[in-house]
C-alpha positions, 0 to 999 in steps of 0.5 A, spaced: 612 720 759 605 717 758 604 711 754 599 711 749 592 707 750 592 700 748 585 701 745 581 707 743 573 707 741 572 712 738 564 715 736 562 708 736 554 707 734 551 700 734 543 699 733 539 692 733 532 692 731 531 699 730 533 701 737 540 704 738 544 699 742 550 704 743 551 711 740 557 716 740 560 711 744 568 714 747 573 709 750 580 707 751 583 702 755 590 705 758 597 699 760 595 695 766 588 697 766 584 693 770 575 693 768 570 691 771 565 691 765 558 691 768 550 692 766 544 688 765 543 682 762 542 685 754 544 692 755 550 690 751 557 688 754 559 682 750 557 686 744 561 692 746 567 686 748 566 684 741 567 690 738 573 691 742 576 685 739 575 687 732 570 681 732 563 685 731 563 692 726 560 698 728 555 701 724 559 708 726 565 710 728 573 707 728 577 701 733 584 704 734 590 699 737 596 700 738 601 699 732 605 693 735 600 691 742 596 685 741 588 684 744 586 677 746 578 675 747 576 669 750 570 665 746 565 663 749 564 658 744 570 656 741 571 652 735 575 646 735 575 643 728 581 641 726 583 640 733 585 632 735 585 635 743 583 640 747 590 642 748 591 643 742 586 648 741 589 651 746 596 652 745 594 653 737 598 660 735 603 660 740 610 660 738 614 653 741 619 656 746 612 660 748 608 652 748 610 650 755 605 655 759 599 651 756 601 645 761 602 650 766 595 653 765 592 646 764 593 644 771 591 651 774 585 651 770 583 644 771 583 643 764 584 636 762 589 637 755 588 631 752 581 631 752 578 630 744 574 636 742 568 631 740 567 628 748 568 636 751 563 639 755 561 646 754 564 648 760 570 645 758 570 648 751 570 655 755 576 652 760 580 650 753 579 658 751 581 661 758 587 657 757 589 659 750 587 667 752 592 666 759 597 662 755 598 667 750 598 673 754 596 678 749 597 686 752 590 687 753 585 680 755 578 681 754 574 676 759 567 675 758 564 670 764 571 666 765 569 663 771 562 660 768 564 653 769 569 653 774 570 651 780 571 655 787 579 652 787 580 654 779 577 660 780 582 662 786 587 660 782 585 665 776 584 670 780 592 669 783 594 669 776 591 675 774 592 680 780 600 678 780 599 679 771 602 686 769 597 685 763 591 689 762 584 686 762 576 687 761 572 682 765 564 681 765 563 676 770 557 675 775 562 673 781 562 679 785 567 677 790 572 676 783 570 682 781 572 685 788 578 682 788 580 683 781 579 691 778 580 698 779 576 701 775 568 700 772 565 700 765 557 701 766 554 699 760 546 703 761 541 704 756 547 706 751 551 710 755 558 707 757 560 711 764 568 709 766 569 709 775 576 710 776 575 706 782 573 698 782 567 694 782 567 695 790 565 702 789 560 700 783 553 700 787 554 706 791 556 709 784 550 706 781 545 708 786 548 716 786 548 717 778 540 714 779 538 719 785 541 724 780 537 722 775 530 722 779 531 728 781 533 732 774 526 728 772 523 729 778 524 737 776 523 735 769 516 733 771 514 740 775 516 744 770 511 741 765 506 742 770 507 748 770 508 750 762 501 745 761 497 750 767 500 755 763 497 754 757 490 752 760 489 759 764 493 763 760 493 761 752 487 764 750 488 771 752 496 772 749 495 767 744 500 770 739 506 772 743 506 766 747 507 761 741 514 760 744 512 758 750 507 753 747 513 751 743 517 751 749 512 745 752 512 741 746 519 741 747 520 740 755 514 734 753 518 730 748 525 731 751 521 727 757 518 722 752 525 720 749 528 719 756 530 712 755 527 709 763 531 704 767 529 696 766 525 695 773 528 689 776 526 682 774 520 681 779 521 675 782 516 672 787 516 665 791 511 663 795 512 656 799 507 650 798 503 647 805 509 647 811 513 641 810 513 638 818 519 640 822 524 636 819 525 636 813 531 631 811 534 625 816 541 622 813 544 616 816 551 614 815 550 614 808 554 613 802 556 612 795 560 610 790 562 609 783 567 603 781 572 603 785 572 611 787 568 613 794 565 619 793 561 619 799 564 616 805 559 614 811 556 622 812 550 623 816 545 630 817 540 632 819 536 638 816 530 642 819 525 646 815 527 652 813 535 652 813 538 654 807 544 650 806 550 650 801 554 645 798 561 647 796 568 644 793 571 642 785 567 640 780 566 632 781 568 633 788 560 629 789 556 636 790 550 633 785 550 626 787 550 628 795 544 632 793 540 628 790 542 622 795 538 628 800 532 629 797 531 621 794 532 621 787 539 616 789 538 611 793 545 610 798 549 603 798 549 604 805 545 608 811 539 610 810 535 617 808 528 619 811 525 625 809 520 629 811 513 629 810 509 633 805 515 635 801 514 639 794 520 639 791 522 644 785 529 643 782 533 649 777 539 645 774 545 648 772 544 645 765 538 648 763 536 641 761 529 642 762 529 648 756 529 644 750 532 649 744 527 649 738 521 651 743 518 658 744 519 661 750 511 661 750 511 653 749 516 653 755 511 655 760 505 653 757 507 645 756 507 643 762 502 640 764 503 642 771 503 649 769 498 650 764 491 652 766 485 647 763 483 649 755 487 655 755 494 656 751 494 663 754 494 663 761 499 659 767 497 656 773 502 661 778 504 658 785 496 657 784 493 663 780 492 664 773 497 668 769 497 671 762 503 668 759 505 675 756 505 678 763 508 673 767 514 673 763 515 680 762 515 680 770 523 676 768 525 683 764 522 679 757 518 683 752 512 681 747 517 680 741 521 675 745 515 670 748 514 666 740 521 665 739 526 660 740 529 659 747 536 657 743 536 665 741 536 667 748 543 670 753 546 665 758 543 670 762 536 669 760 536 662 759 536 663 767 532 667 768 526 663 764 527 657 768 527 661 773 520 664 771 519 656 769 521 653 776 518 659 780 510 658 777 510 652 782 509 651 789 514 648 793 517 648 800 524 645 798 529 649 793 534 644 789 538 650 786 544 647 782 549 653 780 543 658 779 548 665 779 550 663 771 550 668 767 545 672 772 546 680 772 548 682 779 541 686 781 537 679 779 543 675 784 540 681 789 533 680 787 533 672 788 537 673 794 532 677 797 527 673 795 530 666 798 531 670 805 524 671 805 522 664 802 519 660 808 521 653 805 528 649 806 534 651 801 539 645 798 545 651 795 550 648 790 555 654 788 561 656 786 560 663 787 563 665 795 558 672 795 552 668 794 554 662 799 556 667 804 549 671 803 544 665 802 547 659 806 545 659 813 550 652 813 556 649 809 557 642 806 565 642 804 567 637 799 574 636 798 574 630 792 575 625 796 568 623 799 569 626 806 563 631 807 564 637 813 559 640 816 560 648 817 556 654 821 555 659 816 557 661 810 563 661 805 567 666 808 565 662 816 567 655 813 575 659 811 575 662 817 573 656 821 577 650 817 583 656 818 582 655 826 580 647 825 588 647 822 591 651 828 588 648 833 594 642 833 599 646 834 596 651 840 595 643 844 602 643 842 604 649 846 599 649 851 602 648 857 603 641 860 597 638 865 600 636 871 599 629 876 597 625 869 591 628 868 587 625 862 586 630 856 579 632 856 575 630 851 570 634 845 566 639 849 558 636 849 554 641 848 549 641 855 544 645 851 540 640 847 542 644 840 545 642 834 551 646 833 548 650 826 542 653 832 548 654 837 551 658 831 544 662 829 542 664 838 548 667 837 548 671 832 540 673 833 542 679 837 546 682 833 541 681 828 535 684 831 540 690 834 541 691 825 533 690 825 531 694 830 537 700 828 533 700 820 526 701 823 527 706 827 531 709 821 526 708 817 520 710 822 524 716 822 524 717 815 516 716 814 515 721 820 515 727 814 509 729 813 511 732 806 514 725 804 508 723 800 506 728 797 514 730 794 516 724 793 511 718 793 515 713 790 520 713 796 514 713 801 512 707 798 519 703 798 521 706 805 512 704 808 513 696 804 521 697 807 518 697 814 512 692 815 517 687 811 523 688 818 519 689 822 516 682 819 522 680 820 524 683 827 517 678 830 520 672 827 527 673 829 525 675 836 521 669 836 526 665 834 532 667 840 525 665 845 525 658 842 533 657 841 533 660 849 529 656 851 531 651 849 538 652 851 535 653 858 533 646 859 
């Protein structure tokens, strides 16, 4: 026998501001459902999961749970008055034979319990509400963002813990490699409509773009009959004009039904152009390092970087990511070693603590007060990587519209307070990158629009992420902290350092079955490598013809596409992205083969 839903919503309406946030919104969670709930910063998800937890009223409709089944909601911003620690926050409402699962949470969350409310962070205020929803264990858990804040081992227990839960569970979260791991159904919230996948986040985007075909093409049919009904009514109205006034009427309709068609918010359009070229090298570290008290949180550690590689630095929060850092690019200086970097080196800075954005000022003053971005007697325009900008068109370029640009930076999303440091970090010229945690709160078509754009950035890159998708997409090189001041240089991205620091573990255990070497012959030492190439270039002449077979297949699929003569006309829209998709590989195809000739060369030496 079926088992009742946990949650029903039933002809649910919402409207902000005059414009309808959702309306005869229908949906139910079922036992064990496990959803991804996705859309664009502001399309409504954390409003929905409020709704959800009984936390925010509908202008229509009814909320129906259960009788004897429970929802559980993590705040992002709990209140902790009255709370001497934050494990008693988060054991608060628990029964004390249930008291004993808050430790257990704690050190899988890395939560320190004991920790008073009034010294907490952000972070670990969301950490202490994570581990208050996890420890309840509510029959249905609603997750907005949990992995904000949380470091890469923190986040991989969570993740353990929820796939081995029977409980069910709606989780928004910008970490594609979670979301991946965790769901077996989507929620869509897009332009008030809620769409329900009974397949996980891996099938979303395949999804997503198909509903969006569909769409076009109903407009695109939508368009044609319009032009039909309007050339009608120009050649044909004045001779019939009474017995045609359906027609006309069918034209006014076929014009507003277009009218109200609700269109999809175009992505941010992010744009970086780097500064003058720095020279060729970029950074030169030397056996330095740092520490603090009596804690090592670098150990000797040298690197060297070249322009235009993208680098990651990953481990547990306080494992030392920030500090090395900031030793790289000068703004530490290290107790021992030495640190030379490049020459005509523009810096741009994101911080994951947005402390550039200050609360009560407009989004306006955000941009304009700055003295490197304001144009001289004008508080309407800002210099943009050198050329002047209407203030209200470049932000509009990062999804804002006119109303939000004279209100307070406090009223904004997580999600939009990135997106206005980047729009704020983006104006300057640059040609080295610091980006600090840049995925929190981002939607996952802007994560795609700024990794795109730092593909084809021509600076250099310094990553520090806890999101293991990213790093794998950006990072050329993996920086690995493990909190005990050793810093380990891999090639690649995330999944290549597991998979490297995987055979690095085997590799004892393969000399101890090798056979053994006969007539006392010495162990060969390290392999050297004879080719004058560091290991993170040996790496990349490798991998280059896989990737200009990749680009060469897309140019010729894309020269094949563009070869119909009828395209344009049909669909001009199409033909512009495929004409900017092709000069751009074939862009690409120029610097990748020149870069396998120089690395070849090189090699040959």
């Amino acid at each position: 026998m079926a088992r009742p839903p946990i949650l029903t919503l039933s002809e649910i309406a919402l409207t902000f501001g005059g414009n309808p946030l959702f309306s005869g919104l229908d949906l139910s969670v079922q036992p064990g459902d496990r959803v991804a709930l996705v859309g664009r910063n502001g399309s409504g998800k954390s409003t929905l999961m409020k709704i959800m937890a009984g936390l925010a009223m509908p202008d229509h409709g009814s909320r129906f749970l259960t009788p004897g089944l429970s929802v559980g909601y993590m705040e992002q911003d709990p209140d902790l008055t009255g709370f001497a620690t934050l494990g008693d926050f988060a054991a608060s409402g628990l029964d004390e034979d249930e008291a004993y699962r808050v430790p257990m949470v704690a050190e899988g969350l890395k939560l320190a319990a004991d920790m008073e409310p009034s010294r907490a962070s952000g972070g670990e205020r969301r950490r202490a509400a994570l581990a208050k929803i996890v420890a309840e264990a509510p029959d249905l858990m609603l997750l907005d963002e949990p992995t904000n804040h949380l470091d890469i081992e923190a986040i991989t227990w969570l993740e353990e813990h929820l796939n081995s839960t029977r409980t069910a569970f709606v989780l928004i979260s910008h970490d594609r490699a979670f979301l991946r791991a965790l769901t077996r159904a989507t929620l869509w919230v897009d332009r008030g409509v809620v769409r329900r996948s009974e397949k996980g986040f891996s099938d979303f985007e395949e999804w997503r773009d198909k509903i969006f075909d569909e769409e076009d093409m109903q407009r695109h049919k939508l368009n044609r009959l319009i032009k039909a009904e309007g050339r009608w009514a120009v050649e044909g109205i004045s001779a019939r004009r009474k017995r045609n006034q359906g027609r006309v009427r069918r034209l006014a309709d076929l014009r507003a039904e277009r009218g109200a068609q609700i269109r999809r918010q175009g992505a941010a359009r992010i744009e970086i152009e780097a500064g003058p070229k720095s020279g060729k090298l970029v950074v030169e570290a030397l056996d330095i390092s740092k520490t603090y008290g009596e804690r090592d949180v670098l150990r000797p550690f040298s690197l060297k970087v070249t322009r235009g590689e993208r680098i990651a630095l990953v481990g547990p929060n306080g494992a030392g990511k920030t500090t090395l850092v900031k030793l790289l690019t000068g703004e530490l200086k290290p107790d021992t070693g030495s640190v030379r970097l490049g020459t005509s080196l523009q810096l741009a800075v994101f911080d994951q603590n947005r402390s550039a954005l200050k609360p009560n000022a407009s989004l306006w003053d955000t941009l304009t007060e700055d003295a490197d971005l304001g144009v001289s007697g004008s508080n309407d325009q800002i210099m943009v990587r050198g050329t002047p900008r209407h203030v209200i068109g470049y932000l509009k370029d990062f999804l804002f519209d006119e109303a939000q640009a004279r209100g307070p930076v406090r009223a904004l999303s997580g999600g939009e307070k990135a997106r206005l440091l980047l729009a704020r970090l983006l104006a300057r010229e640059s040609n080295l990158l610091v980006l600090d945690e840049p995925t929190n709160d981002l939607d996952v078509e802007t994560l795609d629009l700024l990794q795109e754009v730092l593909d084809d950035y021509d600076g250099t890159v310094l990553l520090v992420s806890h999101d293991r998708d990213f790093v794998d997409r950006v990072a050329s090189t993996t920086i690995a902290m493990d909190g005990d001041g050793t810093a380990t240089i891999y090639a690649g991205g995330w999944s290549d350092y597991q998979q490297q620091k995987r055979e690095a573990a085997k590799a004892p255990f393969e000399q101890i079955r090798a056979p053994n070497r006969q007539n006392g012959s010495k162990p060969a030492g390290p392999a050297k490598s004879q080719s004058g190439l560091t290991y993170v270039e040996q790496h990349r002449l490798k991998t280059l013809p896989d990737e200009i077979a990749k680009l060469e297949d897309e140019i010729n699929k894309l020269e094949n596409f563009l070869a119909d003569p009828k395209l344009f006309s049909r669909d001009p829209v199409k033909f512009t992205k495929a004409s900017e998709g092709l000069v751009q590989r074939q862009n690409q195809l120029a610097k990748a083969e020149e870069d396998w000739l120089e690395l070849e060369d090189r090699a040959a030496r």
